[in-house]
C-alpha positions as CSV (number, residue, x, y, z in Angstrom):
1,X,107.1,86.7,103.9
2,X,104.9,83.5,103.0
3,X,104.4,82.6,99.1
4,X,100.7,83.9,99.2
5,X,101.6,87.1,100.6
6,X,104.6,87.6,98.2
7,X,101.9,86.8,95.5
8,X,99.8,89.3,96.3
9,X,102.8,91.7,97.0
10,X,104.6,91.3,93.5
11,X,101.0,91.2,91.3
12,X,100.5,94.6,93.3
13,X,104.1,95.6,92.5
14,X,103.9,95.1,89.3
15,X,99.8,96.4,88.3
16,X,100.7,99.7,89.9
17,X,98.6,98.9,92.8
18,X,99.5,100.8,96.2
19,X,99.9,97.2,98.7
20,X,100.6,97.6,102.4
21,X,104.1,98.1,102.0
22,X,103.9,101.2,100.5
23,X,105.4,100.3,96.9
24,X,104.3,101.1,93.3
25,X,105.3,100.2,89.9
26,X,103.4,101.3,87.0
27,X,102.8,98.2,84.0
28,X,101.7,100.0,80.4
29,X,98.4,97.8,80.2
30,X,96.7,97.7,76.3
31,X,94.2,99.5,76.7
32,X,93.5,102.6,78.6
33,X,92.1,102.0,82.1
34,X,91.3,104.5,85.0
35,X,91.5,103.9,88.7
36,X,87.8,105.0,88.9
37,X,87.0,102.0,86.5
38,X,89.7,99.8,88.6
39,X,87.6,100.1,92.1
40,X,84.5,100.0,90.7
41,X,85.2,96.8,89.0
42,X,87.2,95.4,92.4
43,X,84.4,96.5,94.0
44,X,81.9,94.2,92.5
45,X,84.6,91.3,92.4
46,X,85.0,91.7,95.8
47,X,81.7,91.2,96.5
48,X,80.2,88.5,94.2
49,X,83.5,86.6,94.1
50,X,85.5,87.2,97.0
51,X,87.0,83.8,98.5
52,X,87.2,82.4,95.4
53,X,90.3,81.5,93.3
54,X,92.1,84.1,91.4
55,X,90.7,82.5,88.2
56,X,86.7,82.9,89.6
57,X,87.5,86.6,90.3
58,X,89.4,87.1,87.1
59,X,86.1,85.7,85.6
60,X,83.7,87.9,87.3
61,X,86.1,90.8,86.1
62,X,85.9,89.5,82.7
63,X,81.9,89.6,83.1
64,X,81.9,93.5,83.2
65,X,84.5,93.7,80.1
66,X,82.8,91.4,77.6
67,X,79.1,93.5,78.9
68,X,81.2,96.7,77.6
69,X,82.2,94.8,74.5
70,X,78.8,93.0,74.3
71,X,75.8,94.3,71.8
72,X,73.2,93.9,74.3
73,X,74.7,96.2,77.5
74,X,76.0,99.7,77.6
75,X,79.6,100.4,76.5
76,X,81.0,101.8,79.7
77,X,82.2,100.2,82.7
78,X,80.5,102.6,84.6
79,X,76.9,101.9,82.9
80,X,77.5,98.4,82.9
81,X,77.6,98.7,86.7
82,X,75.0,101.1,86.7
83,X,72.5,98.9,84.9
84,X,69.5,97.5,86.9
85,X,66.0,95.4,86.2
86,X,62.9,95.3,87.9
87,X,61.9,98.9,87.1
88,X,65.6,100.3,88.6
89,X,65.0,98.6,91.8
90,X,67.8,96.2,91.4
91,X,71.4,96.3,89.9
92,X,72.4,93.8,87.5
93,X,75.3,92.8,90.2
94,X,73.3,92.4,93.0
95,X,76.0,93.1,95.2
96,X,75.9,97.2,94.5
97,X,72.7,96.4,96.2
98,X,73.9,95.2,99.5
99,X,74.8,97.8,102.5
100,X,76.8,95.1,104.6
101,X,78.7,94.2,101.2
102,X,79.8,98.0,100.6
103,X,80.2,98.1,104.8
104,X,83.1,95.0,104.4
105,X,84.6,96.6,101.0
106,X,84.9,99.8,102.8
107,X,86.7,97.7,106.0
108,X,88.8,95.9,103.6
109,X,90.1,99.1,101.9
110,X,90.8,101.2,104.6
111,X,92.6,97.7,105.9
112,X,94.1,97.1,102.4
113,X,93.9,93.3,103.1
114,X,94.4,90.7,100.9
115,X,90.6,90.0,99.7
116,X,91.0,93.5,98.9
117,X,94.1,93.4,97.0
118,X,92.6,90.4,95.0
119,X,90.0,92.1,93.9
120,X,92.2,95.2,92.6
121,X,94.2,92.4,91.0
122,X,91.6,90.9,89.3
123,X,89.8,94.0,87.8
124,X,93.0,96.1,86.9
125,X,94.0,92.5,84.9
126,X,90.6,92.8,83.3
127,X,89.8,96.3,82.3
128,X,93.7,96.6,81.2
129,X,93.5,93.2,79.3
130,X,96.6,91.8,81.0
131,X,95.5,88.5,82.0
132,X,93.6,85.9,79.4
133,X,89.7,85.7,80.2
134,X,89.2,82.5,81.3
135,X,85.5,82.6,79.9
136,X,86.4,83.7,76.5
137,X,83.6,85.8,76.4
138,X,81.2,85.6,79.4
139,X,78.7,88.4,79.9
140,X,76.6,86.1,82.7
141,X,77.3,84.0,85.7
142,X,75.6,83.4,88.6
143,X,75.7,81.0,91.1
144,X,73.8,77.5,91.4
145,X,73.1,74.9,88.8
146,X,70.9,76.0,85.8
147,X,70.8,79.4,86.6
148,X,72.2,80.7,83.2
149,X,68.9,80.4,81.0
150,X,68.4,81.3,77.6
151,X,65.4,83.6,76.5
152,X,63.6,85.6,73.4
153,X,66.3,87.3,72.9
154,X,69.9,85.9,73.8
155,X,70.7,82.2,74.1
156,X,73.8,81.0,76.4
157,X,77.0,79.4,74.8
158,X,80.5,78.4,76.2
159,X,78.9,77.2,79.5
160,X,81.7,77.0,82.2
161,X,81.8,76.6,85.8
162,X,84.8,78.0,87.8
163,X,84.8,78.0,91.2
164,X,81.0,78.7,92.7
165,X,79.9,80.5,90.1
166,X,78.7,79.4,86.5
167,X,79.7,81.3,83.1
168,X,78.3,81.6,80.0
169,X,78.5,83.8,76.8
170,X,75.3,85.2,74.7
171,X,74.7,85.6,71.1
172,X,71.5,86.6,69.7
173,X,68.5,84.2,69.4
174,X,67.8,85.1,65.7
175,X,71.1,84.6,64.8
């Protein structure tokens, strides 16, 4: 087995993620995470981060958590993930709004691949707090150079790039 795939293999060993060789071990994460949470999570890592390092789709992980933990966004994973703009016509993660992106998660669950695996990784890591946030705090990233902006309400701090994607944290503009 190569060293990537032995990666993959073990992290899935030990997160209590079903791989492709049929194995399972449970880890006690610290706080309490469920598997709907887990694929919801992988799912958006999969699409807005997929091909990056680890560390990029630990990040985008992250994004959802600190949104829960963050003043300004819903407290749930799922109405983090649920949240749109533009009168409801778009999600916050623009990849929930993207048929070929749910069309290639789909392909890459029922093939249980590695991009797949990564994601699970990454968001079970997250939600259960068992790998260090490499943002510290991030609720927005985005791709491109000055996309994080502040405005009237929230200005961006701990500005990071990782990967393809830049990171940045929000407190309030008043304050």
């Amino acid at each position: 087995m190569m060293v990537k795939q032995f990666t993959i293999w073990l992290s899935a060993l030990i997160l209590g993620i079903n791989n492709s060789y049929g194995r399972r071990f449970d880890l006690k994460c610290v706080t309490s995470c469920t598997s709907s949470d887990v694929d919801s999570v992988a799912r958006v890592v999969f699409g807005e981060s997929r091909g990056e390092a680890y560390r990029g789709q630990l990040a985008v992980a992250y994004s959802v958590v600190n949104r829960v933990k963050h003043q300004a966004y819903p407290n749930t994973i799922q109405d983090v993930l649920s949240a749109t703009w533009g009168n409801g016509k778009h999600h916050e993660y623009e990849t929930l709004d993207l048929p070929g992106h749910d069309m290639a998660w789909v392909k890459a669950k029922r093939e249980n691949n590695d991009e797949y695996l990564y994601a699970l990784i990454a968001a079970k890591e997250a939600i259960c707090a068992c790998a260090a946030d490499p943002t510290r705090c991030a609720v927005s990233f985005c791709a491109g150079n000055g996309c994080i902006k502040d405005n009237q309400w929230y200005i961006a701090t701990n500005r990071m790039t990782i990967g393809n994607h830049h990171f940045a944290c929000r407190v309030p503009a008043n304050g």
